[in-house]
KOLLUM-132896 format. One record per residue: x, y, z of N, C-alpha, C, O in turn; residue in three letters; residue number from 1. Coordinates in steps of 0.02 Angstrom, whole numbers. Layout:
% KOLLUM-132896
+--------+--------+--------+--------+--------+--------+--------+--------+--------+--------+--------+--------+------+------+
:   n.c1 :   n.c2 :   n.c3 :  ca.c1 :  ca.c2 :  ca.c3 :   c.c1 :   c.c2 :   c.c3 :   o.c1 :   o.c2 :   o.c3 : resn : resi :
+--------+--------+--------+--------+--------+--------+--------+--------+--------+--------+--------+--------+------+------+
:      X :      Y :      Z :      X :      Y :      Z :      X :      Y :      Z :      X :      Y :      Z :  Ala :  NUM :
...
+--------+--------+--------+--------+--------+--------+--------+--------+--------+--------+--------+--------+------+------+
***
This chain:
% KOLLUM-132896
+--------+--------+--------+--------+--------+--------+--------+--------+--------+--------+--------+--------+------+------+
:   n.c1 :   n.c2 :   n.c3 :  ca.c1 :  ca.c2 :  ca.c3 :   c.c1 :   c.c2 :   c.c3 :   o.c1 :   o.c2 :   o.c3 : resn : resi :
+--------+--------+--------+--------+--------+--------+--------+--------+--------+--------+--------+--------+------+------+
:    551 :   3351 :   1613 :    621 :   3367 :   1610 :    630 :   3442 :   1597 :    675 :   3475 :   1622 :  Unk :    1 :
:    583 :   3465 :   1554 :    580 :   3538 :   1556 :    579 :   3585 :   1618 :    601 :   3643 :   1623 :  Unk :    2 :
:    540 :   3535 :   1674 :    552 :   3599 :   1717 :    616 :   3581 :   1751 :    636 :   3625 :   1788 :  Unk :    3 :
:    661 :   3516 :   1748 :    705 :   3527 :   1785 :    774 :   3572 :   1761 :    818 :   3594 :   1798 :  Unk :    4 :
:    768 :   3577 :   1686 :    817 :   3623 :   1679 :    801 :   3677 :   1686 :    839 :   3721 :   1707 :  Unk :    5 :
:    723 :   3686 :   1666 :    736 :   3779 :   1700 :    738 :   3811 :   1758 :    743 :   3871 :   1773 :  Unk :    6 :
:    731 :   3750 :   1794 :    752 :   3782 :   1883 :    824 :   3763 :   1873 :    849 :   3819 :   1884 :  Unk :    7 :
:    877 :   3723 :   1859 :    951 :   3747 :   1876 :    971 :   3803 :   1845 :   1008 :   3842 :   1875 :  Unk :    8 :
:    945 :   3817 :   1762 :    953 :   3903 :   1740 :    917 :   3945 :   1776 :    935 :   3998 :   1748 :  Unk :    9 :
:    883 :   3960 :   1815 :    854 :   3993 :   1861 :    891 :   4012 :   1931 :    912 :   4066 :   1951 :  Unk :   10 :
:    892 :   3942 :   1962 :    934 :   3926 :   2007 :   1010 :   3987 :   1987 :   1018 :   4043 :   2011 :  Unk :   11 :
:   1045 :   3960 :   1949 :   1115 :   3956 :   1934 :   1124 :   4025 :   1921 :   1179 :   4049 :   1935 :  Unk :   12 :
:   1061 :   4080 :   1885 :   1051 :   4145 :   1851 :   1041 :   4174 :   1913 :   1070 :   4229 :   1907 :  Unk :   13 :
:   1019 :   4173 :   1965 :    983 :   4198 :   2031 :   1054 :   4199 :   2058 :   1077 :   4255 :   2069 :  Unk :   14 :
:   1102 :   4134 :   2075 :   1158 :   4167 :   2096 :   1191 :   4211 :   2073 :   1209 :   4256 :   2110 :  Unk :   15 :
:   1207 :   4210 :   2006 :   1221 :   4257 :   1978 :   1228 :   4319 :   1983 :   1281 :   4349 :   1972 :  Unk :   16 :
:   1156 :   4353 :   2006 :   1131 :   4408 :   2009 :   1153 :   4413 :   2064 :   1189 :   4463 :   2069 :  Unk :   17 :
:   1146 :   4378 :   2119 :   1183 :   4399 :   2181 :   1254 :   4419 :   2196 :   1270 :   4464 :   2235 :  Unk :   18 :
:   1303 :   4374 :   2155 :   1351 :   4398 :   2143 :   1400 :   4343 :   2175 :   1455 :   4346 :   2202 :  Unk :   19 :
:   1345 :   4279 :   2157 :   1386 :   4209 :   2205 :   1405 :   4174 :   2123 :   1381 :   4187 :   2068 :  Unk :   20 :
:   1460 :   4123 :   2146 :   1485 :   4104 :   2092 :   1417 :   4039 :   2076 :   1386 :   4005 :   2116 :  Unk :   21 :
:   1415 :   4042 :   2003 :   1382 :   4004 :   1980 :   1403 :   3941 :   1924 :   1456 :   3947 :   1893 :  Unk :   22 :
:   1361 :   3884 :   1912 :   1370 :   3839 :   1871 :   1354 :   3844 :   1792 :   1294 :   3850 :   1777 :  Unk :   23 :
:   1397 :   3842 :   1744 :   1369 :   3843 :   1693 :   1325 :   3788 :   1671 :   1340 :   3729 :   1682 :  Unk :   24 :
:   1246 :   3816 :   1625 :   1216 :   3769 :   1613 :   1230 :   3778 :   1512 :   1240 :   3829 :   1480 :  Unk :   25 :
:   1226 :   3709 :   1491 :   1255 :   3705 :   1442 :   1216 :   3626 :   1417 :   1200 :   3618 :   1358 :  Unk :   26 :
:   1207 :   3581 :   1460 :   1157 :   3522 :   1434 :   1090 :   3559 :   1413 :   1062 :   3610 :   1434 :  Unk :   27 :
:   1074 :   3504 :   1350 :    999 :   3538 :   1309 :    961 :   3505 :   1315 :    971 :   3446 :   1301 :  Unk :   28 :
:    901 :   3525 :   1336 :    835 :   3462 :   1343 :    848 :   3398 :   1276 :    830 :   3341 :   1292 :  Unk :   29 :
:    871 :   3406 :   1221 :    882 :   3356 :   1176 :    927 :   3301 :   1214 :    913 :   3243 :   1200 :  Unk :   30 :
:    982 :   3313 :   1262 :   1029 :   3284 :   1277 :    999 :   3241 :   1361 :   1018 :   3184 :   1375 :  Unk :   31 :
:    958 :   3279 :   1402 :    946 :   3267 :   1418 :    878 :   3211 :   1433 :    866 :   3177 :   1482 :  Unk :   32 :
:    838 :   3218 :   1362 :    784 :   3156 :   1335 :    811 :   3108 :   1326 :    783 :   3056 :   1343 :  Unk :   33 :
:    890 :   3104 :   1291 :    933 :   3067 :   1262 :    943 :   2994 :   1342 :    934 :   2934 :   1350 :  Unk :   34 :
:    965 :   3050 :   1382 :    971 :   3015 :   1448 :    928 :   2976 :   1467 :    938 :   2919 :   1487 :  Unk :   35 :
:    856 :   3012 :   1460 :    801 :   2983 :   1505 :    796 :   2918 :   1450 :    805 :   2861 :   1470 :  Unk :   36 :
:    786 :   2928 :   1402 :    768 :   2861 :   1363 :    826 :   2815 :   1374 :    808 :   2763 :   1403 :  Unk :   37 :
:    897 :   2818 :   1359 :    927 :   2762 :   1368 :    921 :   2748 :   1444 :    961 :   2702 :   1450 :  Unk :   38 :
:    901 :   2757 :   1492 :    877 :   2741 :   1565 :    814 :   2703 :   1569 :    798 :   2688 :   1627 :  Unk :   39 :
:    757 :   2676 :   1501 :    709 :   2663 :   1507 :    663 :   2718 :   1548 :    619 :   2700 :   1588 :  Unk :   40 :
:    681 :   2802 :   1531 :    637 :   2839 :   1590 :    642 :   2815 :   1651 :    596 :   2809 :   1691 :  Unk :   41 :
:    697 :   2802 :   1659 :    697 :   2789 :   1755 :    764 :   2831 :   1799 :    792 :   2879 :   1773 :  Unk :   42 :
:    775 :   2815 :   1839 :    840 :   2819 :   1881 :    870 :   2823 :   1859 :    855 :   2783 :   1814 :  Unk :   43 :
:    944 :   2855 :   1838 :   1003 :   2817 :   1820 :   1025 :   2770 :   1859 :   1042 :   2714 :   1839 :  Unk :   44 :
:   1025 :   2795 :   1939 :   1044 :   2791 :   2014 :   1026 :   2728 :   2040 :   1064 :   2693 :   2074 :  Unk :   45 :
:    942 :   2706 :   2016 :    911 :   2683 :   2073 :    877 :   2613 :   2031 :    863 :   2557 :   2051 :  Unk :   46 :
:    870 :   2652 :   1954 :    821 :   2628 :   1915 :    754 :   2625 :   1915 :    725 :   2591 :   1872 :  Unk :   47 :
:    726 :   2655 :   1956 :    638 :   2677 :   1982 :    630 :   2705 :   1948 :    674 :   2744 :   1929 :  Unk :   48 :
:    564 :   2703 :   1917 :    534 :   2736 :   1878 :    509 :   2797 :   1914 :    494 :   2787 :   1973 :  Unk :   49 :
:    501 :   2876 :   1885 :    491 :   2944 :   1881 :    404 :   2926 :   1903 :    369 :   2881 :   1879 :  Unk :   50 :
:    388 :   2965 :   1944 :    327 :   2969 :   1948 :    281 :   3019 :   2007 :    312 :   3044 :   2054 :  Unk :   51 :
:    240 :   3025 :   2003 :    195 :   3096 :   2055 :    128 :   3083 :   2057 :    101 :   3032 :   2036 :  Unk :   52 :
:     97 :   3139 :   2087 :     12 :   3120 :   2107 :     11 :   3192 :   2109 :     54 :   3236 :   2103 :  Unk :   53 :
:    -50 :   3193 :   2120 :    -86 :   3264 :   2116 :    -52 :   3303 :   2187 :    -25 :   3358 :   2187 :  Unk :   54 :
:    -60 :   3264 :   2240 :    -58 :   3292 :   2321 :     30 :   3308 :   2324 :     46 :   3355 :   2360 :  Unk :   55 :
:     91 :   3265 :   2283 :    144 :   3263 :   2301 :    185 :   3313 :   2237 :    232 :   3295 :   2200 :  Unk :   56 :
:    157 :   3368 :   2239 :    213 :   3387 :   2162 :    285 :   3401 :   2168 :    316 :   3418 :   2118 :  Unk :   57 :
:    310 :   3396 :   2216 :    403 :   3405 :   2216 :    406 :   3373 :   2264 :    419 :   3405 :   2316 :  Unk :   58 :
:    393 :   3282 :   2272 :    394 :   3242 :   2308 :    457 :   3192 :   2281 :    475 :   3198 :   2222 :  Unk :   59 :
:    485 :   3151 :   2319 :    560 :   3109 :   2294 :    563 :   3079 :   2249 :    617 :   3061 :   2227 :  Unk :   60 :
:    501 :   3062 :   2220 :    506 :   3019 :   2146 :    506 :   3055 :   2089 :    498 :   3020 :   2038 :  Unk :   61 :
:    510 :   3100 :   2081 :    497 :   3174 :   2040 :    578 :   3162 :   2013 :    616 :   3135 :   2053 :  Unk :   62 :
:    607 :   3185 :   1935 :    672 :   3182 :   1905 :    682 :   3248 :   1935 :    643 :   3289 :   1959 :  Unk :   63 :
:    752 :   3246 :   1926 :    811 :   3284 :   1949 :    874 :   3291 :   1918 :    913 :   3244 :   1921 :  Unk :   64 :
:    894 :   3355 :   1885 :    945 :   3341 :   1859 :   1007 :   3354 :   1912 :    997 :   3396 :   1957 :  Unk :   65 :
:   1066 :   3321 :   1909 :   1119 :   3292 :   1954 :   1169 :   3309 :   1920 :   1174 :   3297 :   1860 :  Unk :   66 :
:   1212 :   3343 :   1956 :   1287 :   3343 :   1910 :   1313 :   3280 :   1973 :   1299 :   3263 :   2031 :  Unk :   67 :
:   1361 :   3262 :   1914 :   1412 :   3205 :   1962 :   1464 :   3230 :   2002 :   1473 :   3213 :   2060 :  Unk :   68 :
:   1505 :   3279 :   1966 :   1539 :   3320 :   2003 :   1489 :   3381 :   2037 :   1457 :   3404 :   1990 :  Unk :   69 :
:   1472 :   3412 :   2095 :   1424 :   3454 :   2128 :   1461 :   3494 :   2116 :   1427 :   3542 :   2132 :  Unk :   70 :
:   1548 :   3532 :   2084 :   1579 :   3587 :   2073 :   1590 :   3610 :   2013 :   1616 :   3663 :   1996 :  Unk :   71 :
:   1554 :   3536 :   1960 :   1536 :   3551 :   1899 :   1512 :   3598 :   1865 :   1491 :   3647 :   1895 :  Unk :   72 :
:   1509 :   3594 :   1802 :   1445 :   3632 :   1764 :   1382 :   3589 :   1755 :   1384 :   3528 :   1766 :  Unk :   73 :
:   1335 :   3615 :   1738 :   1270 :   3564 :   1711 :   1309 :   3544 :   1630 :   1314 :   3597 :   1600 :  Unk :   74 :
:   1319 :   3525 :   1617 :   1345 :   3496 :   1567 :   1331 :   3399 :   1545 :   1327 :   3351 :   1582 :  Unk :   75 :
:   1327 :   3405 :   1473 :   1294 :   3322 :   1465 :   1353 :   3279 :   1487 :   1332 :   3221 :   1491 :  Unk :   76 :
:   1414 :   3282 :   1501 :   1467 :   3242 :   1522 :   1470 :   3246 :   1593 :   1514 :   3213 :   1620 :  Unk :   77 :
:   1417 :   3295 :   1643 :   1416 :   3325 :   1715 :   1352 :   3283 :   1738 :   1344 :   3260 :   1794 :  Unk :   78 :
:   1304 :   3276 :   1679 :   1231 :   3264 :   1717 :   1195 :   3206 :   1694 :   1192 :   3180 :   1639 :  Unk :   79 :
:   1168 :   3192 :   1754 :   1117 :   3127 :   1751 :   1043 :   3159 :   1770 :   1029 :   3215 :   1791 :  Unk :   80 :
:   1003 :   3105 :   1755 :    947 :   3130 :   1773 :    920 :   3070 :   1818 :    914 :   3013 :   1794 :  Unk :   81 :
:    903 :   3087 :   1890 :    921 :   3050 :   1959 :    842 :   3072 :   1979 :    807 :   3114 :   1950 :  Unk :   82 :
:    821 :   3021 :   2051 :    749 :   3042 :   2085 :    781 :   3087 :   2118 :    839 :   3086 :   2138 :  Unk :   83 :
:    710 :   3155 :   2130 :    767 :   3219 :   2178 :    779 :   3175 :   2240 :    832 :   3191 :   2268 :  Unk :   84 :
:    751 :   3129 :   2268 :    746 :   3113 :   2338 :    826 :   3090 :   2349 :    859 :   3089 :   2401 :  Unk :   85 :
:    850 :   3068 :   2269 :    902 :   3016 :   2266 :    978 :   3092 :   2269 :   1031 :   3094 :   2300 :  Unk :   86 :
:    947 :   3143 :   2220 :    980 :   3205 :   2242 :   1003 :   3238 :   2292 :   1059 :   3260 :   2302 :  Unk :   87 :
:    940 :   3241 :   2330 :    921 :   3272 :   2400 :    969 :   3248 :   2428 :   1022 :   3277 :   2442 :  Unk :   88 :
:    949 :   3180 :   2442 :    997 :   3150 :   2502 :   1084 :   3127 :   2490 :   1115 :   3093 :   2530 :  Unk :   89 :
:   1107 :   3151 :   2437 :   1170 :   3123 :   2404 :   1206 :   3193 :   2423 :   1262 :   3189 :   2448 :  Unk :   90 :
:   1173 :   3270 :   2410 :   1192 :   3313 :   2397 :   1254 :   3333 :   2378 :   1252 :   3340 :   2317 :  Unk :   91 :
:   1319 :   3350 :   2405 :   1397 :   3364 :   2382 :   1425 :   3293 :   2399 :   1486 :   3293 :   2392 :  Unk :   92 :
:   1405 :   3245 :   2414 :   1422 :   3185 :   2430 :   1442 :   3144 :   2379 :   1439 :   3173 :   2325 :  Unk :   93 :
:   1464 :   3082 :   2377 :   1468 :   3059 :   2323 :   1426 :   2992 :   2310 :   1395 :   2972 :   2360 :  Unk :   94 :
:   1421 :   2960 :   2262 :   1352 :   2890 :   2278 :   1389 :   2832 :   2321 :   1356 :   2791 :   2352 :  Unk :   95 :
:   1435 :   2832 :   2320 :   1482 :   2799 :   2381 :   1436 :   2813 :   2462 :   1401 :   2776 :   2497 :  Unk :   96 :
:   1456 :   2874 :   2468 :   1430 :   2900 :   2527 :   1348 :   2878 :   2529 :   1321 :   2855 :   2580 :  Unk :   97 :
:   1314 :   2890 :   2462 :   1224 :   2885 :   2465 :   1249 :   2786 :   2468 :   1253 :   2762 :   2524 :  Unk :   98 :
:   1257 :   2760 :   2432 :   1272 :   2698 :   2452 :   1261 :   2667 :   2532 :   1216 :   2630 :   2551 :  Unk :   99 :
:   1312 :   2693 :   2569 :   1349 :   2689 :   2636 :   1269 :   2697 :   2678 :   1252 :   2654 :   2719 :  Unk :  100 :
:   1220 :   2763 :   2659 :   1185 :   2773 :   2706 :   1116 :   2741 :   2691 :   1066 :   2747 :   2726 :  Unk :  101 :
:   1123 :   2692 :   2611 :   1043 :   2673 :   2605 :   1062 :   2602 :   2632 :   1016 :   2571 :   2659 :  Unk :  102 :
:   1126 :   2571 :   2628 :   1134 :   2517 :   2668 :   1116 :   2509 :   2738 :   1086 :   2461 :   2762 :  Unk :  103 :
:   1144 :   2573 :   2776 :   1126 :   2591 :   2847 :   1035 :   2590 :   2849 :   1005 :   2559 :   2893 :  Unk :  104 :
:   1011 :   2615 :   2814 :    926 :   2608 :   2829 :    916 :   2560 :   2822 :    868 :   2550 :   2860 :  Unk :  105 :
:    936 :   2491 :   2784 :    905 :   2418 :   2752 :    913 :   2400 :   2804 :    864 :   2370 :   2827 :  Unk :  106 :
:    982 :   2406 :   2856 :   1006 :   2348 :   2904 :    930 :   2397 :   2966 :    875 :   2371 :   2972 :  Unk :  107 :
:    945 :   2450 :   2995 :    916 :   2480 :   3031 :    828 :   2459 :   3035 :    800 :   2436 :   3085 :  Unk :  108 :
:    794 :   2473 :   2968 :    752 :   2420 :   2969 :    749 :   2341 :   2966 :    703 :   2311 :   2994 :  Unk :  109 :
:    783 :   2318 :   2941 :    779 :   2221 :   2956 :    799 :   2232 :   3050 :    780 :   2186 :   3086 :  Unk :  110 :
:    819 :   2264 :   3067 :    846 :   2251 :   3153 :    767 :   2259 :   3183 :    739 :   2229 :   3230 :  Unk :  111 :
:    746 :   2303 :   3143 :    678 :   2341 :   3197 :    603 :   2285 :   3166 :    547 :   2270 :   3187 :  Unk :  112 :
:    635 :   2272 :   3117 :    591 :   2213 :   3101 :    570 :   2142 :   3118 :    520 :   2108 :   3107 :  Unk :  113 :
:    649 :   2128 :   3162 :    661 :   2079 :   3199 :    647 :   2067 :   3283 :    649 :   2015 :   3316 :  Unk :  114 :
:    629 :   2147 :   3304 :    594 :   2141 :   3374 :    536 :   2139 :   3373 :    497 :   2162 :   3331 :  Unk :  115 :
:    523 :   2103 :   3434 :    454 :   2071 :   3457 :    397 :   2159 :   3434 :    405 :   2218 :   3450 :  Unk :  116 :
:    343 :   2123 :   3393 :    306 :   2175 :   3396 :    313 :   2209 :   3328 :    266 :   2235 :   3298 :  Unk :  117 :
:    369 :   2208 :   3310 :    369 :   2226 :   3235 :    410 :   2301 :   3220 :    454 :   2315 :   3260 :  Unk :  118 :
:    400 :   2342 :   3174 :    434 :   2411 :   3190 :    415 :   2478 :   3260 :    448 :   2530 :   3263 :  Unk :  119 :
+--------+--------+--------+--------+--------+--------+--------+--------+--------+--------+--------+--------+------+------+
***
C-alpha cells in the first residue's frame, strides 16, 4: 500500500510542477490499512484477493488506490483500495459503467463457449 500512495503523491506533485491542475492527497497509509483490513485485504470492488509473482510486478491483481469521484481528492471519504486492473478499466467511468462492460465479457464468452469447437 505504500507504494500506492506514493505514486498518486508523485503522480499528483509531477502535475503540479507542470502547471496542470492537481488532486489533493490527504488519505494516510493508517487510513488506508484501515481499508485494506476491513476488506479482508481484498477488493473492495471485486473482493479478490491482492496478489503478484516475480514476472508480473504492475500486473491487474496488484492494489490500487481509486478515488470514487475521478475529480476528487485522494482523500479517506474519496478512496478505496481496488485491483489496478479493476482501476484501469473503470477509469473516469463509474462502476455502473465497469459493471455494464464485465457483464458484456461473461455473455461474450458463454456465446464463444457455446460454438462448436470451443473458444
Amino acid at each position: 500500500m505504500l507504494t500506492a500512495h506514493y505514486f498518486a503523491r508523485r503522480r499528483q506533485a509531477e502535475k503540479r510542477a507542470k502547471g496542470k491542475p492537481a488532486a489533493e492527497v490527504t488519505v494516510t497509509l493508517d487510513e488506508l490499512m484501515a481499508k485494506l483490513r476491513a476488506n479482508a485485504y481484498r477488493c473492495e470492488c471485486t473482493g479478490l484477493p491482492f496478489w503478484s509473482d516475480s514476472a508480473d510486478r504492475f500486473g491487474p491483481t496488484m492494489p490500487s488506490l481509486d478515488r470514487i469521484d475521478p475529480d476528487g481528492p485522494y482523500s479517506d471519504a474519496n478512496t478505496r483500495v481496488v485491483l489496478i486492473g479493476y482501476n484501469s478499466g473503470r477509469g473516469r467511468g463509474s462502476d455502473a459503467d465497469m459493471l455494464r462492460m464485465c457483464e458484456a465479457v461473461v455473455a461474450m464468452h458463454n456465446t464463444r463457449q457455446k460454438r462448436p469447437g470451443g473458444p
